[in-house]
N, C-alpha and C positions, 0 to 999 in steps of 0.2 A: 501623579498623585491627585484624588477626587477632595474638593473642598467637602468639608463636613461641617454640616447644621443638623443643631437640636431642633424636633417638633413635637417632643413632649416631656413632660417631666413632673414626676410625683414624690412626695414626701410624706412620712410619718415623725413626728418629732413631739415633745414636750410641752409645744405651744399648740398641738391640732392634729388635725387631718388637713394633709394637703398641703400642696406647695405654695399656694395663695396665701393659705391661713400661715406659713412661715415667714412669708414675704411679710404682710402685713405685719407680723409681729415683729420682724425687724425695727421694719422701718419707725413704727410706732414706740417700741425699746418696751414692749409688751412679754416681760420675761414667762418663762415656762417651768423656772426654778418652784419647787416643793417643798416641802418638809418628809424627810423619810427617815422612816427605824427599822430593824430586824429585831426578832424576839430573840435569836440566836447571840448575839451581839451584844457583852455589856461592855460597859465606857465607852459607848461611840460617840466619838470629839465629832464629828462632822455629820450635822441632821437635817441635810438637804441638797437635792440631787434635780436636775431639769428628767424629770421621768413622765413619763406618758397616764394620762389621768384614767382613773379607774372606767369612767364614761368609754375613754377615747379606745381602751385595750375590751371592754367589751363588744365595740362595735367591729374593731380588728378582727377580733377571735369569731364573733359572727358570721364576717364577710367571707375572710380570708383564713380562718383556724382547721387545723385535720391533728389528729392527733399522732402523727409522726412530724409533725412540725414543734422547732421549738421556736420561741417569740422572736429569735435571729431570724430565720426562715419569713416566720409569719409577716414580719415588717416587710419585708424586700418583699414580698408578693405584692403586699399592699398596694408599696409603693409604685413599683411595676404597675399594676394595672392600673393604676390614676396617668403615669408616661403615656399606656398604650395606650389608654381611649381620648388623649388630649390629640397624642400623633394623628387619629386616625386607622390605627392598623387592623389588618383585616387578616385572617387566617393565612391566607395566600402569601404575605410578607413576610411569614416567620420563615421555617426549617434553616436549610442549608445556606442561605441567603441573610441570617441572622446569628448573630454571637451574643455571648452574653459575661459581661465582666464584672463578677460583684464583690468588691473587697471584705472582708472581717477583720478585727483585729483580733479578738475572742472566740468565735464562733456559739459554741451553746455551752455558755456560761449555765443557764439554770438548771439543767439536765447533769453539770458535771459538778456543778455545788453539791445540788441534791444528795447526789452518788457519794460523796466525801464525806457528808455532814452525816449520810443515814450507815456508811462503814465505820466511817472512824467514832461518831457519836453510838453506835447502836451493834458493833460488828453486825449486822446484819449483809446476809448476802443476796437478800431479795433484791435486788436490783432492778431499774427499767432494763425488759430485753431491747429497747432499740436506745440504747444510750451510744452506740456507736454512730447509725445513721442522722442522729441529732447533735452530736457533738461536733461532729467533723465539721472543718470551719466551712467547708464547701456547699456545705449543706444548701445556705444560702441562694447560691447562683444554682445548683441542681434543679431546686425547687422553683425557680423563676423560667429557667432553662423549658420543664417537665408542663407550669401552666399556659404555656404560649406555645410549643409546638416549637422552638426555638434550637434548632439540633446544628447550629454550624457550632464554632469553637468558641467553651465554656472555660471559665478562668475566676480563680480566689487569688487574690492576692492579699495577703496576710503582712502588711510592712507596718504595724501599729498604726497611730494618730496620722498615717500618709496612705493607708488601703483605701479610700475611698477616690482619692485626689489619682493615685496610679493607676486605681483599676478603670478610671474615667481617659484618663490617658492612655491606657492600653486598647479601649475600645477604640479611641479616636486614632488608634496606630492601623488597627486593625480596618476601617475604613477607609483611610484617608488611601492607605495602600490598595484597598480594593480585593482583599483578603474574601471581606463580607460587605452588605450592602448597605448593614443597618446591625446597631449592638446595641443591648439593654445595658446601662454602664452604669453603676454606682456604688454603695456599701452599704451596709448595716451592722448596728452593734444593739445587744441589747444584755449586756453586762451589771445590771444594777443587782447584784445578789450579793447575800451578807457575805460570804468568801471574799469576794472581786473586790468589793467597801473595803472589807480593812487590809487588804495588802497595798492598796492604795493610798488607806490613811498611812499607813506603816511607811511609806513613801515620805510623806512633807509637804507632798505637794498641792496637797486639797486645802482649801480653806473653810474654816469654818465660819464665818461671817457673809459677805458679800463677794460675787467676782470683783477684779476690779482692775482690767486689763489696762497696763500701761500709766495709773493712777499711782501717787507718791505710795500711799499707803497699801498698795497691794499684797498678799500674802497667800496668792494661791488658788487654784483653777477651781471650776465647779464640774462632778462628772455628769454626762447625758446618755440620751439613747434614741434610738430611731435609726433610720435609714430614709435614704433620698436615691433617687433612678431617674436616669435620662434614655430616652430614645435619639442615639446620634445615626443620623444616615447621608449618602453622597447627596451632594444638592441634586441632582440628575435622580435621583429617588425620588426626592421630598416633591421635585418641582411636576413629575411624571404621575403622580401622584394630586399632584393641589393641595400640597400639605401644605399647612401655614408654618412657618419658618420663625423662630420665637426671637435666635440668634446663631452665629455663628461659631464655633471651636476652632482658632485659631494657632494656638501658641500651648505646649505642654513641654516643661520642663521636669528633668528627675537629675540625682545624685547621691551618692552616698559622703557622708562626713568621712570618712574611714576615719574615725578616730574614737574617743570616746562616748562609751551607749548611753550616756547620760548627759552628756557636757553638751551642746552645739557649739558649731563652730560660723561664727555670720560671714565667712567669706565663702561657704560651701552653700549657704541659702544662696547669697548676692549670686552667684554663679547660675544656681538651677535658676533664679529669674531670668538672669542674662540669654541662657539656654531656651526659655521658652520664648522672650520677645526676639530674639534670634530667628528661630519657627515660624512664629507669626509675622513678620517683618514690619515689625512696629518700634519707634525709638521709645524711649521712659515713657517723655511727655505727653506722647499719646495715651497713656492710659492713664485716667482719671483718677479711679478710686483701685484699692486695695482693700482685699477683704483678709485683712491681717489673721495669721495662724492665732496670735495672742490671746493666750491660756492664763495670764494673769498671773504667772510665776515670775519671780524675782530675773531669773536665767533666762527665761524665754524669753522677754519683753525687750531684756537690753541685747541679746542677740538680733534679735529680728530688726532692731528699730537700726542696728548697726549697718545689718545686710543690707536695708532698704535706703540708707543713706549711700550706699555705693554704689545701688542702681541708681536712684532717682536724685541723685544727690545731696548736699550737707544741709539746705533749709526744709526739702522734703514740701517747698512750694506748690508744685505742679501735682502734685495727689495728694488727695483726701484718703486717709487711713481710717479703719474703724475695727473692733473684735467685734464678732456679734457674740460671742459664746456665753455673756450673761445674758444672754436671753433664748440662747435652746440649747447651755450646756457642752460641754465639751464630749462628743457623741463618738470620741475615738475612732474604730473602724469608718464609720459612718459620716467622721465628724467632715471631711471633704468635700463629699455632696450635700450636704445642708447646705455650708457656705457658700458653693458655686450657686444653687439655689438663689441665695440673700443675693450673692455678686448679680447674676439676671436680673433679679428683681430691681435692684440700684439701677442697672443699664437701662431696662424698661422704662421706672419708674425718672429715669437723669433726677437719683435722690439717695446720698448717702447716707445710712442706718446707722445708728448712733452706737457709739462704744456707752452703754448704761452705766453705772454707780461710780463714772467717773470724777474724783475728788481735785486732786491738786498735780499739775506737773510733776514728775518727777527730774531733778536736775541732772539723773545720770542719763536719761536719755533724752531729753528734753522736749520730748515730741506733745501737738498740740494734738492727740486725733478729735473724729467729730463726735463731739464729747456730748452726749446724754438726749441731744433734738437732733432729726437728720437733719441733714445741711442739701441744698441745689447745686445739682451738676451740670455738666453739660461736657459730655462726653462721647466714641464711640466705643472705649476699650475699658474694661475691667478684666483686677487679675486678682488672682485666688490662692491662698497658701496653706501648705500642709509641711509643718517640719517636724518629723516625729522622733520619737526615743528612738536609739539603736543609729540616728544621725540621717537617716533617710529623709530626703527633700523631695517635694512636688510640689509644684507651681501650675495652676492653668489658668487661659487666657480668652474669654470668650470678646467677641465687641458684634456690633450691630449687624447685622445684614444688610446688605444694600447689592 
């Protein structure tokens, strides 16, 4: 098996352009949360979403826009070509020698709103004629796959709030074995359309207030969008090469709950961590910080805090925990590589990102995270979590190079 290192990695997100500009805004607890309406939409209880600023989706649709792209597609190019040109890559490194694994959870959300709103509101049967090649959740990695020249084995994986976190896993399977040499790996979602909004609200689970992960008063997630891509390749690539090595991909855990698509279950998370430090041959202690799945829902928070008491044990000493998701949203497909993202950025930076609008303990879990300023590290290991509806778990585990 070939050790596999990232040497590049880009982001579109709520907070910017660019993976710096997320970083930064982690760490700083510089949220990218909005105020958002639809005209389609009345009584909408929830009027604010981490979505990409009118500036930010013009300069997108400039760079990166074709009009067979919907804004799923258009983010993951973006994002892609900010990885390729940090890697280094150069024509010659793509084809058959390159994969590409970009999760959805939605795909083309606004192409298939549209289509709904303009039958069912209008019977009208004008329809977009490429509403098929924009819908399809693939679309995504086709279109990443098609700008780089990228023809070895292409992959969507579609597992909700866990497709960014697997399909980054799936590419680090695909290398680490030597399948391929090098894979564009990440997700995107870009689901903010008034359909997706209220099936969501209709849920419970959005808050209309503040996020407010792991805090007594919490009452519910905030949604996002964007998409994040890494270039992972054999260290024998990067090093053949003079790539600069940012960190290593160590440890990828998965699982399914089999049980309830709504409920978690925290000894099915505790497991996929166990599974992926297992991988990486690293004990708890080793790893510093956690960049907690923590959605700011009542269920998730006391699940998760349970899971990680049975890794890292009952005082949850030895790691520093934190959500970033008030501050670039809970990005669904996508929401995985954001975080791996923020988790680098902490390793880099040995500086954990702070959980924002956090209030008071809650005594059902009683967890202290690094509540609202980051806190200093010093670490070589960070781990990343993605626990989504449907019970699906992924865990990854990047730490330093050396």
């Amino acid at each position: 098996m070939h050790r596999v290192v990232i040497t590049g990695m880009g982001a579109v997100s709520a907070c910017g352009l660019g993976a710096d500009t997320l970083i930064e805004a982690s760490q700083s607890g510089n949220s990218g949360v909005k105020s958002i309406s639809f005209d389609d939409l009345d009584a909408q209880r929830v009027k604010t979403a981490a979505r990409i600023s009118e500036a930010d989706l013009a300069t997108i649709e400039a760079d990166a826009g074709h009009k067979m792209r919907e804004p799923v597609a258009t983010y993951a190019v973006q994002a892609a070509r900010e990885a390729v040109a940090q890697a280094g890559l150069k024509p010659e490194h793509f084809g058959d020698d390159c994969g590409v694994s970009i999760g959805s959870g939605f795909g083309g959300a606004q192409t298939l709103n549209r289509n709904y709103m303009k039958f069912g509101a209008q019977g009208s049967m004008r329809l977009d004629p490429m509403s098929v090649p924009k819908i399809m959740n693939n679309a995504a990695a086709s279109w990443v796959s098609i700008e780089f020249g990228a023809s070895g084995p292409a992959y969507c994986l579609a597992t909700a709030c866990s497709s960014a976190s697997q399909s980054i896993g799936l590419g680090f399977q695909m290398v680490a074995s030597g399948m391929v040499e090098r894979c564009l790996a990440g997700g995107s979602e870009a689901c903010l359309e008034s359909g997706v909004f209220r099936v969501w609200e209709l849920l419970r689970v959005m808050t209309a207030g503040e996020n407010r992960p792991f805090s007594k008063d919490r009452n519910g997630m905030i949604l996002g969008e964007g998409s994040g891509v890494f270039v992972l390749e054999t260290l024998e690539s990067a090093q053949a090469r003079g790539a600069e090595i940012l960190c290593e991909l160590v440890g990828f855990g998965t699982n399914s709950d089999a049980g309830d698509l709504l409920r978690p279950d925290a000894m099915r998370a505790a497991a996929c961590m166990r599974t992926a430090l297992r991988q990486a041959g690293l004990e708890p202690h080793q790893v510093g910080y956690v960049n907690a799945h923590g959605t700011g829902t009542v269920a998730n928070d006391v699940n998760e805090v349970k899971a990680l008491r049975e890794v890292f044990g009952d005082d949850l000493s030895d790691v520093k925990i934190s959500s970033t998701k008030p501050v670039h949203g809970h990005a669904l497909g996508a929401a995985g590589a954001l975080e791996l993202i923020v988790a680098i950025g902490a390793l880099q930076l040995q500086s954990a990102p702070p959980t924002i609008n956090f209030n008071e303990m809650d005594p059902k879990i009683d967890l202290s995270p690094v509540a609202n300023t980051k806190q200093t590290l010093e670490t070589k290991a960070v781990m990343s979590n993605s626990l989504a509806f449907g019970g699906i778990n992924a865990t990854l585990i990047v730490k330093a190079y050396d």
